[in-house]
C-alpha positions as CSV (number, residue, x, y, z in Angstrom):
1,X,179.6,6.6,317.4
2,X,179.0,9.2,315.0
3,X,176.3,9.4,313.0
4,X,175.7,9.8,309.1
5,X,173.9,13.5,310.3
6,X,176.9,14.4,312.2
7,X,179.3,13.3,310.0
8,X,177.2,15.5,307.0
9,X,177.3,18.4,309.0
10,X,180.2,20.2,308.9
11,X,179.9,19.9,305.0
12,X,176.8,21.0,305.1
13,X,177.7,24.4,307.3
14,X,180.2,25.0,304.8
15,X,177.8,24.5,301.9
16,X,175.6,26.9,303.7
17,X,178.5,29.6,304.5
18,X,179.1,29.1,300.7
19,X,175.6,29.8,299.3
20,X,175.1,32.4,301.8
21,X,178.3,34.1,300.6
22,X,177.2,34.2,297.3
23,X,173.7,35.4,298.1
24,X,175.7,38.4,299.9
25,X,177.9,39.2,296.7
26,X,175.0,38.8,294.3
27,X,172.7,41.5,296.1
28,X,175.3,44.0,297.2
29,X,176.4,43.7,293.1
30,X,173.5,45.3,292.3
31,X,173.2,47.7,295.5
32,X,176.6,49.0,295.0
33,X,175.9,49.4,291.4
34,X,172.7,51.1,291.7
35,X,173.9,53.6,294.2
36,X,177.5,53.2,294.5
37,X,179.7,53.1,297.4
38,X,178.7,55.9,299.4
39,X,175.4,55.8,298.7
40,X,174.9,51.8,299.1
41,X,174.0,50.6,302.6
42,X,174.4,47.0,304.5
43,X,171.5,47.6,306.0
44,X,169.5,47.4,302.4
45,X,171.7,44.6,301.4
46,X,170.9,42.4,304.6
47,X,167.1,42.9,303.9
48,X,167.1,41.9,300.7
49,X,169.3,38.5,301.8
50,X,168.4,35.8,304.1
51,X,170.8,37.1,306.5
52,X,171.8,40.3,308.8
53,X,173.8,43.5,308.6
54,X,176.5,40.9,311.8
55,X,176.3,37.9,309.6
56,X,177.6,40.4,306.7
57,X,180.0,41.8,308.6
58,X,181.3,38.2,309.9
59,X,181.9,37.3,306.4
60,X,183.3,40.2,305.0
61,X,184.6,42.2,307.5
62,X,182.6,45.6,306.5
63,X,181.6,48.0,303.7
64,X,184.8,48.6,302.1
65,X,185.8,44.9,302.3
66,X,182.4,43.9,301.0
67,X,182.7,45.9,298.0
68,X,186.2,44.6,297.4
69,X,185.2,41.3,297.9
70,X,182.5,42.3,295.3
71,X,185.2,44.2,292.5
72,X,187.4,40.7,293.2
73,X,184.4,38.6,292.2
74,X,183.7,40.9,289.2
75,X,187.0,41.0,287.8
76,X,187.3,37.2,288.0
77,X,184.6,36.7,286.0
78,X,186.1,38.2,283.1
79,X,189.4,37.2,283.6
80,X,187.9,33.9,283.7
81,X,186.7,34.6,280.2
82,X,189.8,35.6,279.0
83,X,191.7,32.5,280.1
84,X,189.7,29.9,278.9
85,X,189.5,31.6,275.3
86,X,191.3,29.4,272.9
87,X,192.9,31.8,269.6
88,X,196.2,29.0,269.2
89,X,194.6,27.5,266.2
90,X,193.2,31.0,264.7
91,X,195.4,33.3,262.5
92,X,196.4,36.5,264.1
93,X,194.0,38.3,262.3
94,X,190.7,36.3,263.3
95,X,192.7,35.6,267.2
96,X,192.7,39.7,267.8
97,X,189.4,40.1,266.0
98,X,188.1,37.1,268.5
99,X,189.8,38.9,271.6
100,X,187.6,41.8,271.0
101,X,184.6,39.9,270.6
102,X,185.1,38.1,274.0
103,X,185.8,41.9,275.7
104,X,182.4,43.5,273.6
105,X,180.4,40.4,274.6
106,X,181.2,40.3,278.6
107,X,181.2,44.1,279.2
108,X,177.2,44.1,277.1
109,X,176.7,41.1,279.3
110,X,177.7,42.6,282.3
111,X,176.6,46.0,283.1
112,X,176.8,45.8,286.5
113,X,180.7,45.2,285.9
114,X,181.0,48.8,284.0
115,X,179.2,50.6,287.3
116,X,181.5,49.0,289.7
117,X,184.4,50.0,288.0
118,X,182.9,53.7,286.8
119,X,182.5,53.8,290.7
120,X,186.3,52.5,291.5
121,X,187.3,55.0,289.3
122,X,186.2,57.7,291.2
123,X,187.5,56.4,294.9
124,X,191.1,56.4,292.1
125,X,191.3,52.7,292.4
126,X,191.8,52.6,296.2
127,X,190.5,49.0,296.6
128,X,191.7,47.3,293.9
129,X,195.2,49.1,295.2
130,X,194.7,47.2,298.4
131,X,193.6,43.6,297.1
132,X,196.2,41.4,296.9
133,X,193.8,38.9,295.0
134,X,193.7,41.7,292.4
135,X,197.1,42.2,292.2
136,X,197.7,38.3,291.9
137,X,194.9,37.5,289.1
138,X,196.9,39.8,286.6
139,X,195.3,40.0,282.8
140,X,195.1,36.7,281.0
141,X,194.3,39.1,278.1
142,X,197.6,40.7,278.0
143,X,199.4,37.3,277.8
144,X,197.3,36.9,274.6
145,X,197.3,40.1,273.0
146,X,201.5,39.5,273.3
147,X,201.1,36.0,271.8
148,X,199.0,36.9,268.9
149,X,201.4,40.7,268.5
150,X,204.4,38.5,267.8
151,X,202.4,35.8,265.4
152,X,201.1,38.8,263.8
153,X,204.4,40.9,263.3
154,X,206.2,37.4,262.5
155,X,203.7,36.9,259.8
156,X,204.2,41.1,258.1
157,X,200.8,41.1,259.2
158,X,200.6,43.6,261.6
159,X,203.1,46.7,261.6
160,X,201.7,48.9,264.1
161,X,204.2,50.1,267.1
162,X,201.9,49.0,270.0
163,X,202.1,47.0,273.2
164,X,199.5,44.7,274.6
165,X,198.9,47.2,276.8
166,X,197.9,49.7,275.1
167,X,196.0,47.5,272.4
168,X,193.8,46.3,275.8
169,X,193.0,49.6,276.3
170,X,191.9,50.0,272.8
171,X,189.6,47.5,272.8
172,X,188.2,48.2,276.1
173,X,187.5,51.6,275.7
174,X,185.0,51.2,272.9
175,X,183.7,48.3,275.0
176,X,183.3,50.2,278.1
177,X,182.1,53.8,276.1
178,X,179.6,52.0,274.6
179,X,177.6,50.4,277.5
180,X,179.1,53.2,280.2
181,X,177.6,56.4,277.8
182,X,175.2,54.3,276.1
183,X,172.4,57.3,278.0
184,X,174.4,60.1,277.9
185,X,175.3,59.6,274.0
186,X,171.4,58.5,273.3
187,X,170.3,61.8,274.8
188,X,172.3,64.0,272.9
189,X,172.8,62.1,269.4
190,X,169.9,60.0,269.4
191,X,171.4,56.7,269.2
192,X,171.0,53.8,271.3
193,X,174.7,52.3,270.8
194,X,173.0,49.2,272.8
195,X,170.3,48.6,270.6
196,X,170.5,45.1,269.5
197,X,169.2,46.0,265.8
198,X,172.6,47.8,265.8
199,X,175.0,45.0,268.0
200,X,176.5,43.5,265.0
201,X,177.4,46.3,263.6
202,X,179.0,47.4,266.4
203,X,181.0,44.2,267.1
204,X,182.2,44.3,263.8
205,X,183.3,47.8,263.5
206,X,185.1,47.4,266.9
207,X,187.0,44.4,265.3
208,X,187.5,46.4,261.8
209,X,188.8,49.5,263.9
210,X,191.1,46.9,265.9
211,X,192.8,45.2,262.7
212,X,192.6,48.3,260.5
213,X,194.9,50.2,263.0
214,X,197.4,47.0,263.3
215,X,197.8,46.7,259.6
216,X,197.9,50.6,258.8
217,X,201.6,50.5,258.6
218,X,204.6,52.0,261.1
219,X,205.6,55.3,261.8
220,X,204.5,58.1,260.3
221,X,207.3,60.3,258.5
C-alpha cells in the first residue's frame, strides 16, 4: 500500500524542481545583468543559490542556455503585461496614450530587463535568434497598436503613415533611453531622467510626443 508520504512526493520533487528553478533564474537575473554574459559566472550564481554549479547545469543545460532561459523569462514578463492590458473600451486616443504608459511603467520597473537586452544587443541577438519560445510568444503589443491604428484612422483621428511596428519602436525607445542612459545623460546634462520628482512629467510627455505625432497630419508636400 502506498502511503499519503509517497503518494505526496513526486508532487513535492516537482514543487522543489520548480522553486529551485526560479531561485536559479532570479539570481543569475541579476548576475548577468551586473556583469553581463561574459563576465557573469555559474560559479557565483550557484553560491548565491541553494544549489550547485551540476544542479545548474542539469536544469539548464549551461551558460548560454541559462541566460536564454533567463531573456525567455524576461520577455514574458512584459509580454505578459501587454496581453492582459484591456484598451477595447478606451478611445484611440486614451488606448495609445495607455499603451505607452504600460511600456514606460514596466521598463522603470524593470531595470534589470533593459541590461539583459543592452547585453543581447551586443552578442546581435544571437539567443533570442535561437529560442524558439521567443520566436513563438510574438508581441501582444503589436496586435494592439494595429487595433487601436485602424479605430484611430477610422475615426480621422489619427493620419500619420505608420505601422505598429514602427510606432512600438517609438514608444520603446524613449522608454528604454530613459532608464538605459539615465547615467550617461545625468553626467553630462545634469538631469536625472529617473528622478521620481520628474516621472510624471515624463510619462506624460512620452504619451503627448506619441499622439501629437499620430494626429500631426500625412505626408509632407
Amino acid at each position: 500500500m502506498t502511503s499519503v508520504d509517497e503518494a505526496a512526493r513526486p508532487s513535492g520533487r516537482i514543487r522543489d524542481a520548480a522553486r529551485t528553478q526560479a531561485e536559479i533564474l532570479d539570481v543569475a537575473t541579476q548576475e548577468f545583468a551586473r556583469a553581463g554574459y561574459d563576465g557573469a559566472r555559474v560559479d557565483e550564481i550557484a553560491a548565491r543559490t541553494r544549489t550547485t554549479k551540476r544542479m545548474i547545469y542539469y536544469y539548464f543545460g549551461g551558460k548560454e542556455q541559462l541566460f536564454t532561459a533567463v531573456l525567455e523569462r524576461a520577455y514574458a514578463v512584459i509580454r505578459q503585461a501587454e496581453q492582459e492590458l484591456d484598451v477595447e473600451h478606451l478611445d484611440p486616443v486614451a488606448a495609445i496614450r495607455r499603451l505607452a504608459e504600460l511600456t514606460f511603467d514596466h521598463h522603470e520597473q524593470h531595470p534589470d530587463f533593459i541590461r539583459l537586452v543592452s547585453i543581447e544587443n551586443i552578442h546581435e541577438a544571437e539567443h533570442i535568434a535561437a529560442s524558439e519560445k521567443l520566436g513563438r510568444m510574438g508581441s501582444p503589443a503589436l496586435d494592439v497598436i494595429r487595433r487601436i491604428l485602424d479605430s484611430g484612422r477610422r475615426s480621422g483621428l489619427f493620419t500619420a503613415d505608420v505601422d505598429a511596428v514602427d510606432l512600438h519602436a517609438m514608444i520603446s525607445s524613449f522608454c528604454f533611453f530613459r532608464v538605459a542612459n539615465r547615467h550617461t545623460f545625468g553626467a553630462l546634462f545634469g538631469r536625472d531622467l529617473v528622478d521620481p520628482a520628474r516621472r510624471e512629467h515624463y510619462r506624460s510627455m512620452l504619451g503627448d510626443m506619441v499622439i501629437a505625432y499620430l494626429t500631426a497630419g500625412g505626408a509632407t508636400d
